[in-house]
C-alpha positions in Angstrom: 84.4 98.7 103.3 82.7 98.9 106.7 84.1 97.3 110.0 82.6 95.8 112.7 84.3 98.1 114.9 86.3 101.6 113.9 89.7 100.2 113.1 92.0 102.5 115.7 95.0 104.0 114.7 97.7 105.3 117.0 99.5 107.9 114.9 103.0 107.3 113.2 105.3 109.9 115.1 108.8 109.6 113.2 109.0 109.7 109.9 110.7 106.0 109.5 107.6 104.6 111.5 105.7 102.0 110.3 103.1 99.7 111.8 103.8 95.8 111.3 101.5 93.0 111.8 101.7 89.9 114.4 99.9 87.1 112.9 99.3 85.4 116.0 100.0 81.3 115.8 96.3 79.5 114.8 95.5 76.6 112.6 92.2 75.3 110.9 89.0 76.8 111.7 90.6 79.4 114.7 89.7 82.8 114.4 92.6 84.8 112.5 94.1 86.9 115.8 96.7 89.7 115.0 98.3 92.7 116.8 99.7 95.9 115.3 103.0 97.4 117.0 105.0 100.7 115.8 108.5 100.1 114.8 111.1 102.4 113.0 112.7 100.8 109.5 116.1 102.7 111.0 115.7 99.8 113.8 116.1 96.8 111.5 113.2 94.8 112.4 112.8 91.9 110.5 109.9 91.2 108.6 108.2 90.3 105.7 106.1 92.1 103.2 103.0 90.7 101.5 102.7 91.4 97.7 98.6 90.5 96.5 95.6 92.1 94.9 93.0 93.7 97.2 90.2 92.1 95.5 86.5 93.3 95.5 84.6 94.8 99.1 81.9 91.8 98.8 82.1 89.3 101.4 84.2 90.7 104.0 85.6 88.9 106.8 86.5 88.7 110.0 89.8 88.7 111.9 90.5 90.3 115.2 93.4 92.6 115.6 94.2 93.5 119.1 91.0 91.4 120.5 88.7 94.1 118.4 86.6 92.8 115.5 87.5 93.9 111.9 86.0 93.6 108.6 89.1 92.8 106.0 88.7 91.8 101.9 88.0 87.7 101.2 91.2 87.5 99.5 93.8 88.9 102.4 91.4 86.9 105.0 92.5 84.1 102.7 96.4 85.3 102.7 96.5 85.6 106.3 94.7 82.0 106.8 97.4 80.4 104.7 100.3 82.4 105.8 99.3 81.6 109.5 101.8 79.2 111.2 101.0 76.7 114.2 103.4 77.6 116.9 104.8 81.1 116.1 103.8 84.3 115.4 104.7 85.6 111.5 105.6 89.4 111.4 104.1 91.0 108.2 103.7 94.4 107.1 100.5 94.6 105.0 99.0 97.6 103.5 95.5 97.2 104.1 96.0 97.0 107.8 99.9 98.6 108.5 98.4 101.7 106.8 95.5 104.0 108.5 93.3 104.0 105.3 91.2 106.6 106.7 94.5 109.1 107.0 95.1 110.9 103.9 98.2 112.1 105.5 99.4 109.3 106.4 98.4 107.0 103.6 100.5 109.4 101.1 103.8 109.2 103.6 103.6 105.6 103.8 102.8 105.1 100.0 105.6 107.3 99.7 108.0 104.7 101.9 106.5 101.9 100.3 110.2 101.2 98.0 111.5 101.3 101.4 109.5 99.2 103.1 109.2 96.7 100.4 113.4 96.5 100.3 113.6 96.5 104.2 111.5 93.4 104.6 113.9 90.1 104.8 110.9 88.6 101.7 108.3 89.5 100.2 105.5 86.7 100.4 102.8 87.0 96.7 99.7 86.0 97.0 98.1 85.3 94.1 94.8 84.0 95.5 93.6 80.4 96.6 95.0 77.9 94.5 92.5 75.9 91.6 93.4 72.4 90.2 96.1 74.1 87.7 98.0 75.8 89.9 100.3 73.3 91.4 101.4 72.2 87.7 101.9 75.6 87.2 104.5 76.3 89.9 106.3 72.5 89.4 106.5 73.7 85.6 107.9 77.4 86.5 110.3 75.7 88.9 111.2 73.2 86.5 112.6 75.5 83.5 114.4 78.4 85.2 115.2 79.6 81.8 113.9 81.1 78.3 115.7 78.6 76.3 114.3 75.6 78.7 111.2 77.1 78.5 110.5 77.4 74.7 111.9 73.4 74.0 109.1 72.4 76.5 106.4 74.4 75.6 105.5 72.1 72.4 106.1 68.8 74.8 103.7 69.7 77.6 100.7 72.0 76.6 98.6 70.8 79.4 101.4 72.2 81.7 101.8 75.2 79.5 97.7 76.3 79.4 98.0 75.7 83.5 100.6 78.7 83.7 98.6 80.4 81.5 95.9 80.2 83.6 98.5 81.6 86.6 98.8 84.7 84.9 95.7 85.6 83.9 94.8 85.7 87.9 94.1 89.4 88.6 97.7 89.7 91.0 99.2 90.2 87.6 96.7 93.2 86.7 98.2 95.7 89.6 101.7 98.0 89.1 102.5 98.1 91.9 103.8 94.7 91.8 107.1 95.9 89.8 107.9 98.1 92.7 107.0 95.2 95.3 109.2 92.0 93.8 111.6 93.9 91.7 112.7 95.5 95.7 112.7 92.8 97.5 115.7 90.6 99.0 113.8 87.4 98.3 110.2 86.5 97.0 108.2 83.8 98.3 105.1 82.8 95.8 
């Protein structure tokens, strides 16, 4: 994918060193603002991970990131436009932009930390794309039986409810492996 303007990269020194994500506080139709800072895992930042499917190239967006212009996927401009608060910035480490994509060095090292970084963060946030008409009764029904047994004595009561989680995880999050690695690390998980 193209950008508007060469994403810059200020190399990773240390071998803890990551790059997190501000996501500046916006609502509505504001531009989605960001900075990227350098921080060690060693230093015990607090953060939060984000857990989603890249998605196709086609219709790119824009968000700026350190006032400059960048192109990023439709479905993380959507992820960062939800996850967006009003009055506070959100820290986030985010693969797409926390990594130097360009860097084959790099990119294999931080792939490499990615258990790390994914067990590190204080959640892990999944975003499984912009919701549709089933999706709310699909997350009332997964929060409402938290277990197998509750599960199969109300799947022949509610089908309706039962087609709309169905639906939830056909979505392509579920497609990617490297999911496992992302919730099965992480201290909590925010869908």
């Amino acid at each position: 994918m193209s950008t508007s303007v060469a994403a810059e990269y200020a190399s990773l020194r240390e071998k803890d060193e990551i790059r997190l994500l501000d996501l500046l506080p916006g609502s509505g139709s504001e531009p989605i603002r960001c900075t990227l800072r350098h921080v060690k895992l060693s230093d015990s930042i607090q953060y939060e991970a984000l857990s989603y499917a890249w998605g196709t190239d086609t219709d790119a967006k824009e968000i700026l990131i350190d006032s400059k212009a960048r192109l990023i996927r439709q479905n993380l401009w959507f992820a960062l436009k939800y996850l967006r608060k009003r009055g506070v910035p959100r820290v986030l480490w985010i693969d797409a932009l926390c990594i130097n994509q360009t860097d084959d060095g790099e990119r294999g090292h931080q792939v490499r930390q990615m258990g790390t970084i994914y067990s590190c963060a204080t959640s892990v946030c999944v975003w499984l794309g912009l919701p549709d008409s089933s999706s709310y009764g699909a997350m009332m029904m997964l929060r409402e039986t938290p277990t197998f047994d509750s599960m199969r004595s109300s799947f022949t009561a509610d089908r309706f409810k039962w087609h709309s989680v169905a639906r939830l995880f056909e979505r392509q999050y579920w497609t990617r492996l490297w999911i496992i690695q992302e919730i099965v690390l992480a201290a909590k998980v925010n869908v």
